[in-house]
Every structure is written in structure tokens, then in C-alpha cells.
C-alpha positions in Angstrom: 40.9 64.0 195.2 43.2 62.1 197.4 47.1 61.6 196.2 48.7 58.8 197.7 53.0 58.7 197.1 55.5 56.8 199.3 58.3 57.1 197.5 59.9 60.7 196.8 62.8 60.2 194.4 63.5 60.8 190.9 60.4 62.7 189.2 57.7 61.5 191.3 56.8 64.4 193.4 56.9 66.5 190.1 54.0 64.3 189.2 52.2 64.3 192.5 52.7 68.6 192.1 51.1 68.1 188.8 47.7 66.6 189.8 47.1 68.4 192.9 47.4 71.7 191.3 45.4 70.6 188.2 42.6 72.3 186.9 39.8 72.2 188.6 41.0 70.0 191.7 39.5 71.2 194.9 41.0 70.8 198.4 43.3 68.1 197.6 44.6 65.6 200.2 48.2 64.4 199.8 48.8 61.3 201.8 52.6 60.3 203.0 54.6 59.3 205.4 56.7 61.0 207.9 59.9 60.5 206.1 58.2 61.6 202.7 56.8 64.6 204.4 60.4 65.8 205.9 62.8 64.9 202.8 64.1 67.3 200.5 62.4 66.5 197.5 58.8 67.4 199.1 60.3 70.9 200.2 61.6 71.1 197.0 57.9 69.8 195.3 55.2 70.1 197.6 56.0 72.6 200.5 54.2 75.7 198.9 50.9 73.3 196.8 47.5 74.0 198.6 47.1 71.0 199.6 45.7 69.2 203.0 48.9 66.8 204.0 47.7 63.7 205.9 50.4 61.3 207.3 50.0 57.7 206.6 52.2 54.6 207.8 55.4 54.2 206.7 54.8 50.3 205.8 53.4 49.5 202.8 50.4 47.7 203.2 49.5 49.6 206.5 49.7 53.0 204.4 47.9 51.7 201.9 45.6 50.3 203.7 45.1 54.1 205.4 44.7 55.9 201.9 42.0 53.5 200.7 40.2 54.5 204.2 41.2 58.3 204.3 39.9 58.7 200.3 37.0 56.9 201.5 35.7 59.0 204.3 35.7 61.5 202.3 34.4 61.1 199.3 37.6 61.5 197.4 38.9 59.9 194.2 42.1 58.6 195.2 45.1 58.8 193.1 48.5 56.8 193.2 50.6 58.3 190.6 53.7 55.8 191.5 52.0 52.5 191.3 54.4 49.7 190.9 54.7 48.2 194.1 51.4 49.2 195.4 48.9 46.9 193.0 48.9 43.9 195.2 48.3 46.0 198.6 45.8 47.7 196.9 43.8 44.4 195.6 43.6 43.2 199.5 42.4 46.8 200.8 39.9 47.2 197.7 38.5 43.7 198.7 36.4 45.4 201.8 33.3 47.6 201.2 33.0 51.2 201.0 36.0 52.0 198.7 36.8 54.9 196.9 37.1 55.0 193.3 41.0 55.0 192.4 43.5 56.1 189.5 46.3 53.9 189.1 49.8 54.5 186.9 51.9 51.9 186.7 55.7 53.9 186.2 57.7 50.6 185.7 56.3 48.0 183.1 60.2 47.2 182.5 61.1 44.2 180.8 64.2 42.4 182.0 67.3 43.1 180.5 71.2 44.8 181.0 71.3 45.1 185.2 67.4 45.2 185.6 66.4 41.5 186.7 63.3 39.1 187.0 61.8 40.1 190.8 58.9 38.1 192.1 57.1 41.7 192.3 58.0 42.3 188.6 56.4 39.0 187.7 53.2 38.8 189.5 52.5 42.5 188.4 51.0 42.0 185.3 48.4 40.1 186.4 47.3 41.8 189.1 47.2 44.7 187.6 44.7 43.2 185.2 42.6 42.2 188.1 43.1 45.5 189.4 41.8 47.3 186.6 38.4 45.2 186.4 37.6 46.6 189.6 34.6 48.7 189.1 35.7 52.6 189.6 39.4 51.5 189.0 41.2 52.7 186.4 45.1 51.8 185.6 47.2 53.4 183.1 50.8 53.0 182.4 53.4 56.0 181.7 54.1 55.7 178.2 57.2 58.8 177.1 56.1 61.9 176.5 56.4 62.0 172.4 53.9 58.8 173.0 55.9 56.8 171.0 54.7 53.5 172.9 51.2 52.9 173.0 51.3 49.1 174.3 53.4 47.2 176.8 53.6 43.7 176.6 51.9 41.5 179.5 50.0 44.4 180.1 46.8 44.4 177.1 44.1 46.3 177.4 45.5 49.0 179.7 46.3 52.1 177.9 49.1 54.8 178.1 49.4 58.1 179.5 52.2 60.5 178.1 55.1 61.6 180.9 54.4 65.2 181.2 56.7 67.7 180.2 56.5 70.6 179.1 58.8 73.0 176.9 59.5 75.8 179.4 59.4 79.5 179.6 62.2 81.3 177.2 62.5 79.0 174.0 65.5 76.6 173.9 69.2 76.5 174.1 71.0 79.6 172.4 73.0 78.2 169.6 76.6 76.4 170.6 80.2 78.5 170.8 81.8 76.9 167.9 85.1 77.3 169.7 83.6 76.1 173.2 84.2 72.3 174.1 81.4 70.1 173.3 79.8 69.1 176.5 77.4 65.9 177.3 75.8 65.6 179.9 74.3 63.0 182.4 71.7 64.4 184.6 68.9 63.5 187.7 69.8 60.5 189.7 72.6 58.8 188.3 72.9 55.3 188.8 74.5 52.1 187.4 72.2 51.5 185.0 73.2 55.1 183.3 76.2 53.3 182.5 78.5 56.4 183.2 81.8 54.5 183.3 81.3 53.0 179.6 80.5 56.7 178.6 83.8 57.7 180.5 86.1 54.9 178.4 84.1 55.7 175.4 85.0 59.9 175.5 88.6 58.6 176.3 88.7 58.0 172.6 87.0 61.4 171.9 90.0 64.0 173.6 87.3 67.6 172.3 84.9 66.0 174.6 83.9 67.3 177.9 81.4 64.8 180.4 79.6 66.9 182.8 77.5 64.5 185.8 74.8 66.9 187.7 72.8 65.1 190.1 73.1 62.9 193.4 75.7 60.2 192.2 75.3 56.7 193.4 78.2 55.3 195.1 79.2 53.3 192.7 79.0 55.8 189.8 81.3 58.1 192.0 83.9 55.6 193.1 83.7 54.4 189.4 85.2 58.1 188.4 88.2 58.4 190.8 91.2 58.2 188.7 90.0 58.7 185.8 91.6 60.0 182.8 88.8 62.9 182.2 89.4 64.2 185.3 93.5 64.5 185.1 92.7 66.5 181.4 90.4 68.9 183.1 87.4 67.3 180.9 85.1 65.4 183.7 83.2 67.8 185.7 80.9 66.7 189.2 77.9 68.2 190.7 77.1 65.7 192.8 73.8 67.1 195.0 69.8 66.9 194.7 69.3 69.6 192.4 66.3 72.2 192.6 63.8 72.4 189.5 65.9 75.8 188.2 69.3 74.1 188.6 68.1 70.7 186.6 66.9 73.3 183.7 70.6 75.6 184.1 72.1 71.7 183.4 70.7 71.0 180.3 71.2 74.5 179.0 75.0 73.8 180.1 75.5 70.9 177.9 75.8 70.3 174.1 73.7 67.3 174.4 72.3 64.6 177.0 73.5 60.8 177.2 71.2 58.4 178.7 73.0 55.3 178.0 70.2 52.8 180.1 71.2 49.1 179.5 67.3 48.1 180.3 63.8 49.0 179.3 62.5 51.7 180.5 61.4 54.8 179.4 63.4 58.5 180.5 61.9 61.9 181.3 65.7 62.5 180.6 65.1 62.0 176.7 61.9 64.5 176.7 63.5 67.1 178.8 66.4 67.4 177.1 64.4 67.4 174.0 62.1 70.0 175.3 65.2 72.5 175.9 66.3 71.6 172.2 69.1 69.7 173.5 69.8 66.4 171.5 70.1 63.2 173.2 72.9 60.4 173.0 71.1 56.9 173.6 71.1 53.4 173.5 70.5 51.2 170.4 67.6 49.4 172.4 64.6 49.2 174.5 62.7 52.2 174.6 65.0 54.4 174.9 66.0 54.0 171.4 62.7 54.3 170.3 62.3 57.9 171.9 65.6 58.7 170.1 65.3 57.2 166.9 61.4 57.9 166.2 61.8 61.7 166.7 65.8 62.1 165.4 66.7 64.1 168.3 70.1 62.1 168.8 72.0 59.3 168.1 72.2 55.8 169.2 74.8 53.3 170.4 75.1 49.6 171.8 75.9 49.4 175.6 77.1 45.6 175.5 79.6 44.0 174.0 83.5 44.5 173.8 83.2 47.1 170.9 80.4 48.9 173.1 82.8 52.0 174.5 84.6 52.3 170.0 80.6 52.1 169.1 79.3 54.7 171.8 82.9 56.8 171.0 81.5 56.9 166.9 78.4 57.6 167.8 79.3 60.7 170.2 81.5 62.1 166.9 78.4 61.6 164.7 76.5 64.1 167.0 78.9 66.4 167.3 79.1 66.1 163.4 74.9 66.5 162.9 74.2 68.6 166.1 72.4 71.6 164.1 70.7 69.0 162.4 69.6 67.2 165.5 68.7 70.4 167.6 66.3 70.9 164.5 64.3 67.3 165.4 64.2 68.8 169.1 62.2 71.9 167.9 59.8 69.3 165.9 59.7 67.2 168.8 58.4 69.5 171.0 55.2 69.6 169.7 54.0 66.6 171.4 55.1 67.7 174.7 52.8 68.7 177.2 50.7 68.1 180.3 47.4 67.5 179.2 47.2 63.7 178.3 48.6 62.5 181.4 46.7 64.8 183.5 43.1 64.0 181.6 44.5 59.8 181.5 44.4 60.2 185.5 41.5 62.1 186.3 39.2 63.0 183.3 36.3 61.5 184.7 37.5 63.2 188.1 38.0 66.9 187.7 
């Protein structure tokens, strides 16, 4: 088994960990750049997997074009766990003779919506990927959440899902709140625009027992978006703004009360199923899929993100949970029995390993 990544943000290493040290997978090769291979997130992923690391160009179609050739010569199923932007590159270098056979996930079948927009590449992918995936020895999946709520994508028919992997960890899930401790939400990992912190930061304006807690590398924007505010003058806005290892992500979500993930598009979030995992309930948006995690396993509540009333709708929705938390801890403990590692692992290389 070959595993191809060129990308090493958010959880994508964690996946790339996962399939190298599956079951039954025998001298791995792990294919990256330079600049993969030297980041942060592979020390913090990859440094200690037994796996053969083999450098590849840092352009696209070039290191491609190198991991076709690399799985070929030797005899390895390749893998590309982060598959978006690497369908086309990977019709043109399947075209020649002597290819490997190939596992596919497409992360991203967003549709367009909130500050996610129409891209040429988001366009064009759904039909390559079909022609991608009659390929013989190609097989594409999609990442579907890890409850499996969403079984089908639209523009994408006949490929099926495979569940996010998470699993619930070691040492059960968050000890029961302090009744007279501040309830704390929290938004964790990368956070970007589309996490919509500063609607979250007028909304809790209009909640004064509320405390916002941000952990993860901030995007500019998020960051300059805080200065002044209000939160932060009444001691209730605390920043950890830094790439966090796997055992300070899990101290995060034990920290808070429960997790917003307030994405205006949609897309699916590990967020939801790892909070959910810790039996930490969620705070989400009233659409997309997103709100289908949320609402089809009651771990949380739901708001709207647009609109003038958004920040009074997300502020009632936040004293709602607060109101129903025992109740929606319960849901986490009920959700957790669809977590695991198996169906994604098994969608990617059951015919493999």
C-alpha cells in the first residue's frame, strides 16, 4: 500500500496515520512533499508510523504523476485519502499503461452556499470523478460523517460513503458539569470564517453566564474579528490560538460545556462526532449537513447563521442547551455507538488488506 497526501491541515494526516497502521498493512509507502514531510502536523501524525517516506513533487500534477509511478513499481495499491483536487491529475496519469490499482475519497462534495462558492474545480468534479471511478481497479468513495447520517451526495450517484473515523477514546466521557462553574462553549481545530465565530461572539453578548473558549490556530480574520470585544473586557472570551497536539484537542473538549460549529456551508465536521464521542453536546446550524448530524442523533441544538435575527436566534438556542444539557449529553452516549474506525478503513482498502 502506497498513501499519497499533499495537503497536511485540519484532520488529514490523522486519516493518512489511520491507513498506514491498519490491520494487516505491510511496509507502507507514504508519499509527500518536502514541505509536507517538515510541517508540524506530520511530526505531530506521522513521525513515529512505520512507514517507508518517499518525497514527491511539490506541484500537483508532477506529484501525482510520481505516486501513480512509485505505487506502480511496486506493486502497491495506492491510496489518496484527500482526493478533491487530485481527480483530474489523476484521470491524465491513469491514461498511460502499467497503473496501479487506486482508492480514492473524495473529503469535499460541498454544495455551494454561506462563504463557500461555485469554483471551476468544484464544478468539473463530479464528473470526473464518475469517470474516475469506471476505471477498472479504481475505487472512489466520499466521507460521509461518522454517525453515517448521509448515504448519498447529490451529483455524485453511484459512489458510496465511507464514515469519518472517530472513535470514543480511552476513559469514558466528560465528568458531569460544576453546577456553579460558567457554562463554556467551545470552538475548536482550525478556526476559520466559515465557523462564523464573530456571530457566535454578538450572539453570547446577549447570554452574560456564557463563557466562549477558541483553541486552535485562528485565521486572521477570526483573530482581528475578536479585538475589542465585549467577551474579552468581562473576562468571558478565552484564546489558544496554536496547532494543538492530539492530547491537547481531547483536554479542549473535556474543557467546555459544549461545542459550536456554526458552518454557513455544506459540509460535514469531525468537530460534531468528536465532541459527541467525549459526550459533549454540540451547538449547530439549522442547515446543510451539519444540522443533519445534530438534529438526527439530538446531541445539540440548532440555529440559523443568516439573517438579521441570526445572533437573537443562535443567543435562544445557546439558552435552550444550557436548559437541556443532561438531556443532550444523554443523546452523546447513544450516539457513540456508531462511532468507530472500521467502515472507513474497510470502504478504502477491503479488497486491499
Amino acid at each position: 500500500m502506497a498513501v499519497f497526501e499533499l495537503d497536511p491541515l485540519g484532520h488529514r494526516l490523522r486519516y493518512v496515520r489511520l491507513l498506514l497502521t491498519a490491520p494487516g498493512a505491510t511496509d507502507p509507502l507514504l508519499l509527500v512533499p518536502r514541505e509536507v514531510r517538515d510541517s508540524p502536523e506530520f511530526a505531530e501524525h506521522l513521525a513515529d508510523v512505520p512507514a517507508e517516506v518517499v518525497e514527491v513533487p511539490s506541484g500537483r500534477a508532477a506529484a501525482v504523476r510520481a505516486a501513480v509511478a512509485t505505487a506502480a513499481a511496486a506493486s502497491a495499491h495506492l491510496v489518496v485519502p484527500d482526493g478533491d483536487k487530485n481527480v483530474a491529475p489523476l484521470l491524465a496519469a491513469l491514461a498511460r499503461p502499467g497503473r496501479p490499482t487506486v482508492s480514492l475519497l473524495l473529503m469535499r462534495t460541498v454544495l455551494p452556499g454561506g462563504s463557500e462558492r461555485t469554483t471551476p474545480g468544484m464544478a468539473v468534479k463530479p464528473p470526473l470523478a464518475a469517470l474516475l471511478a469506471r476505471l477498472p481497479g479504481v475505487r472512489v468513495r466520499f466521507l460521509t460523517d461518522a454517525f453515517g447520517v448521509v448515504t448519498r451526495r447529490r451529483g455524485f450517484p453511484g459512489i458510496d460513503p465511507v464514515r469519518d473515523p472517530v472513535e470514543v477514546p480511552d476513559g469514558g466521557s466528560r465528568p458531569a458539569r460544576d453546577p456553579d462553574a460558567p457554562f463554556r462553549i467551545g470552538v475548536l481545530g482550525v478556526i476559520s470564517a466559515r465557523k462564523n465565530v464573530p456571530l457566535l461572539v454578538a450572539a453570547l453578548e446577549r447570554v452574560p453566564e456564557v463563557h466562549l473558549v477558541l483553541a486552535g490556530r485562528c485565521d486572521p480574520d477570526v483573530t482581528a474579528a475578536l479585538a475589542g470585544s465585549p467577551l474579552a473586557e468581562q473576562g468571558r472570551l478565552h484564546v489558544d490560538d496554536r496547532l494543538l497536539s492530539e492530547t491537547e484537542f481531547d483536554a479542549a473538549i473535556a474543557g467546555v460545556d459544549a461545542v459550536a460549529v456554526l458552518h454557513d456551508n455544506d459540509a460535514p465536521s469531525g468537530i460534531v462526532a468528536e465532541a459527541a464521542a467525549r459526550g459533549v453536546p454540540v451547538l449547530g446550524p439549522a442547515r446543510g449537513w451539519a444540522s443533519s448530524m445534530v438534529t438526527g442523533t439530538g446531541i445539540g441544538e440548532v440555529a440559523e447563521v443568516a439573517g438579521p435575527d441570526a445572533a437573537a436566534g443562535i443567543a435562544a438556542a445557546v439558552r435552550r442547551l444550557c436548559a437541556t444539557h443532561a438531556r443532550r449529553v444523554e443523546a452523546t452516549h447513544e450516539a457513540q455507538r456508531r462511532l468507530g474506525t472500521e467502515h472507513f478503513v474497510r470502504g478504502l482498502l477491503g479488497d486491499v488488506l
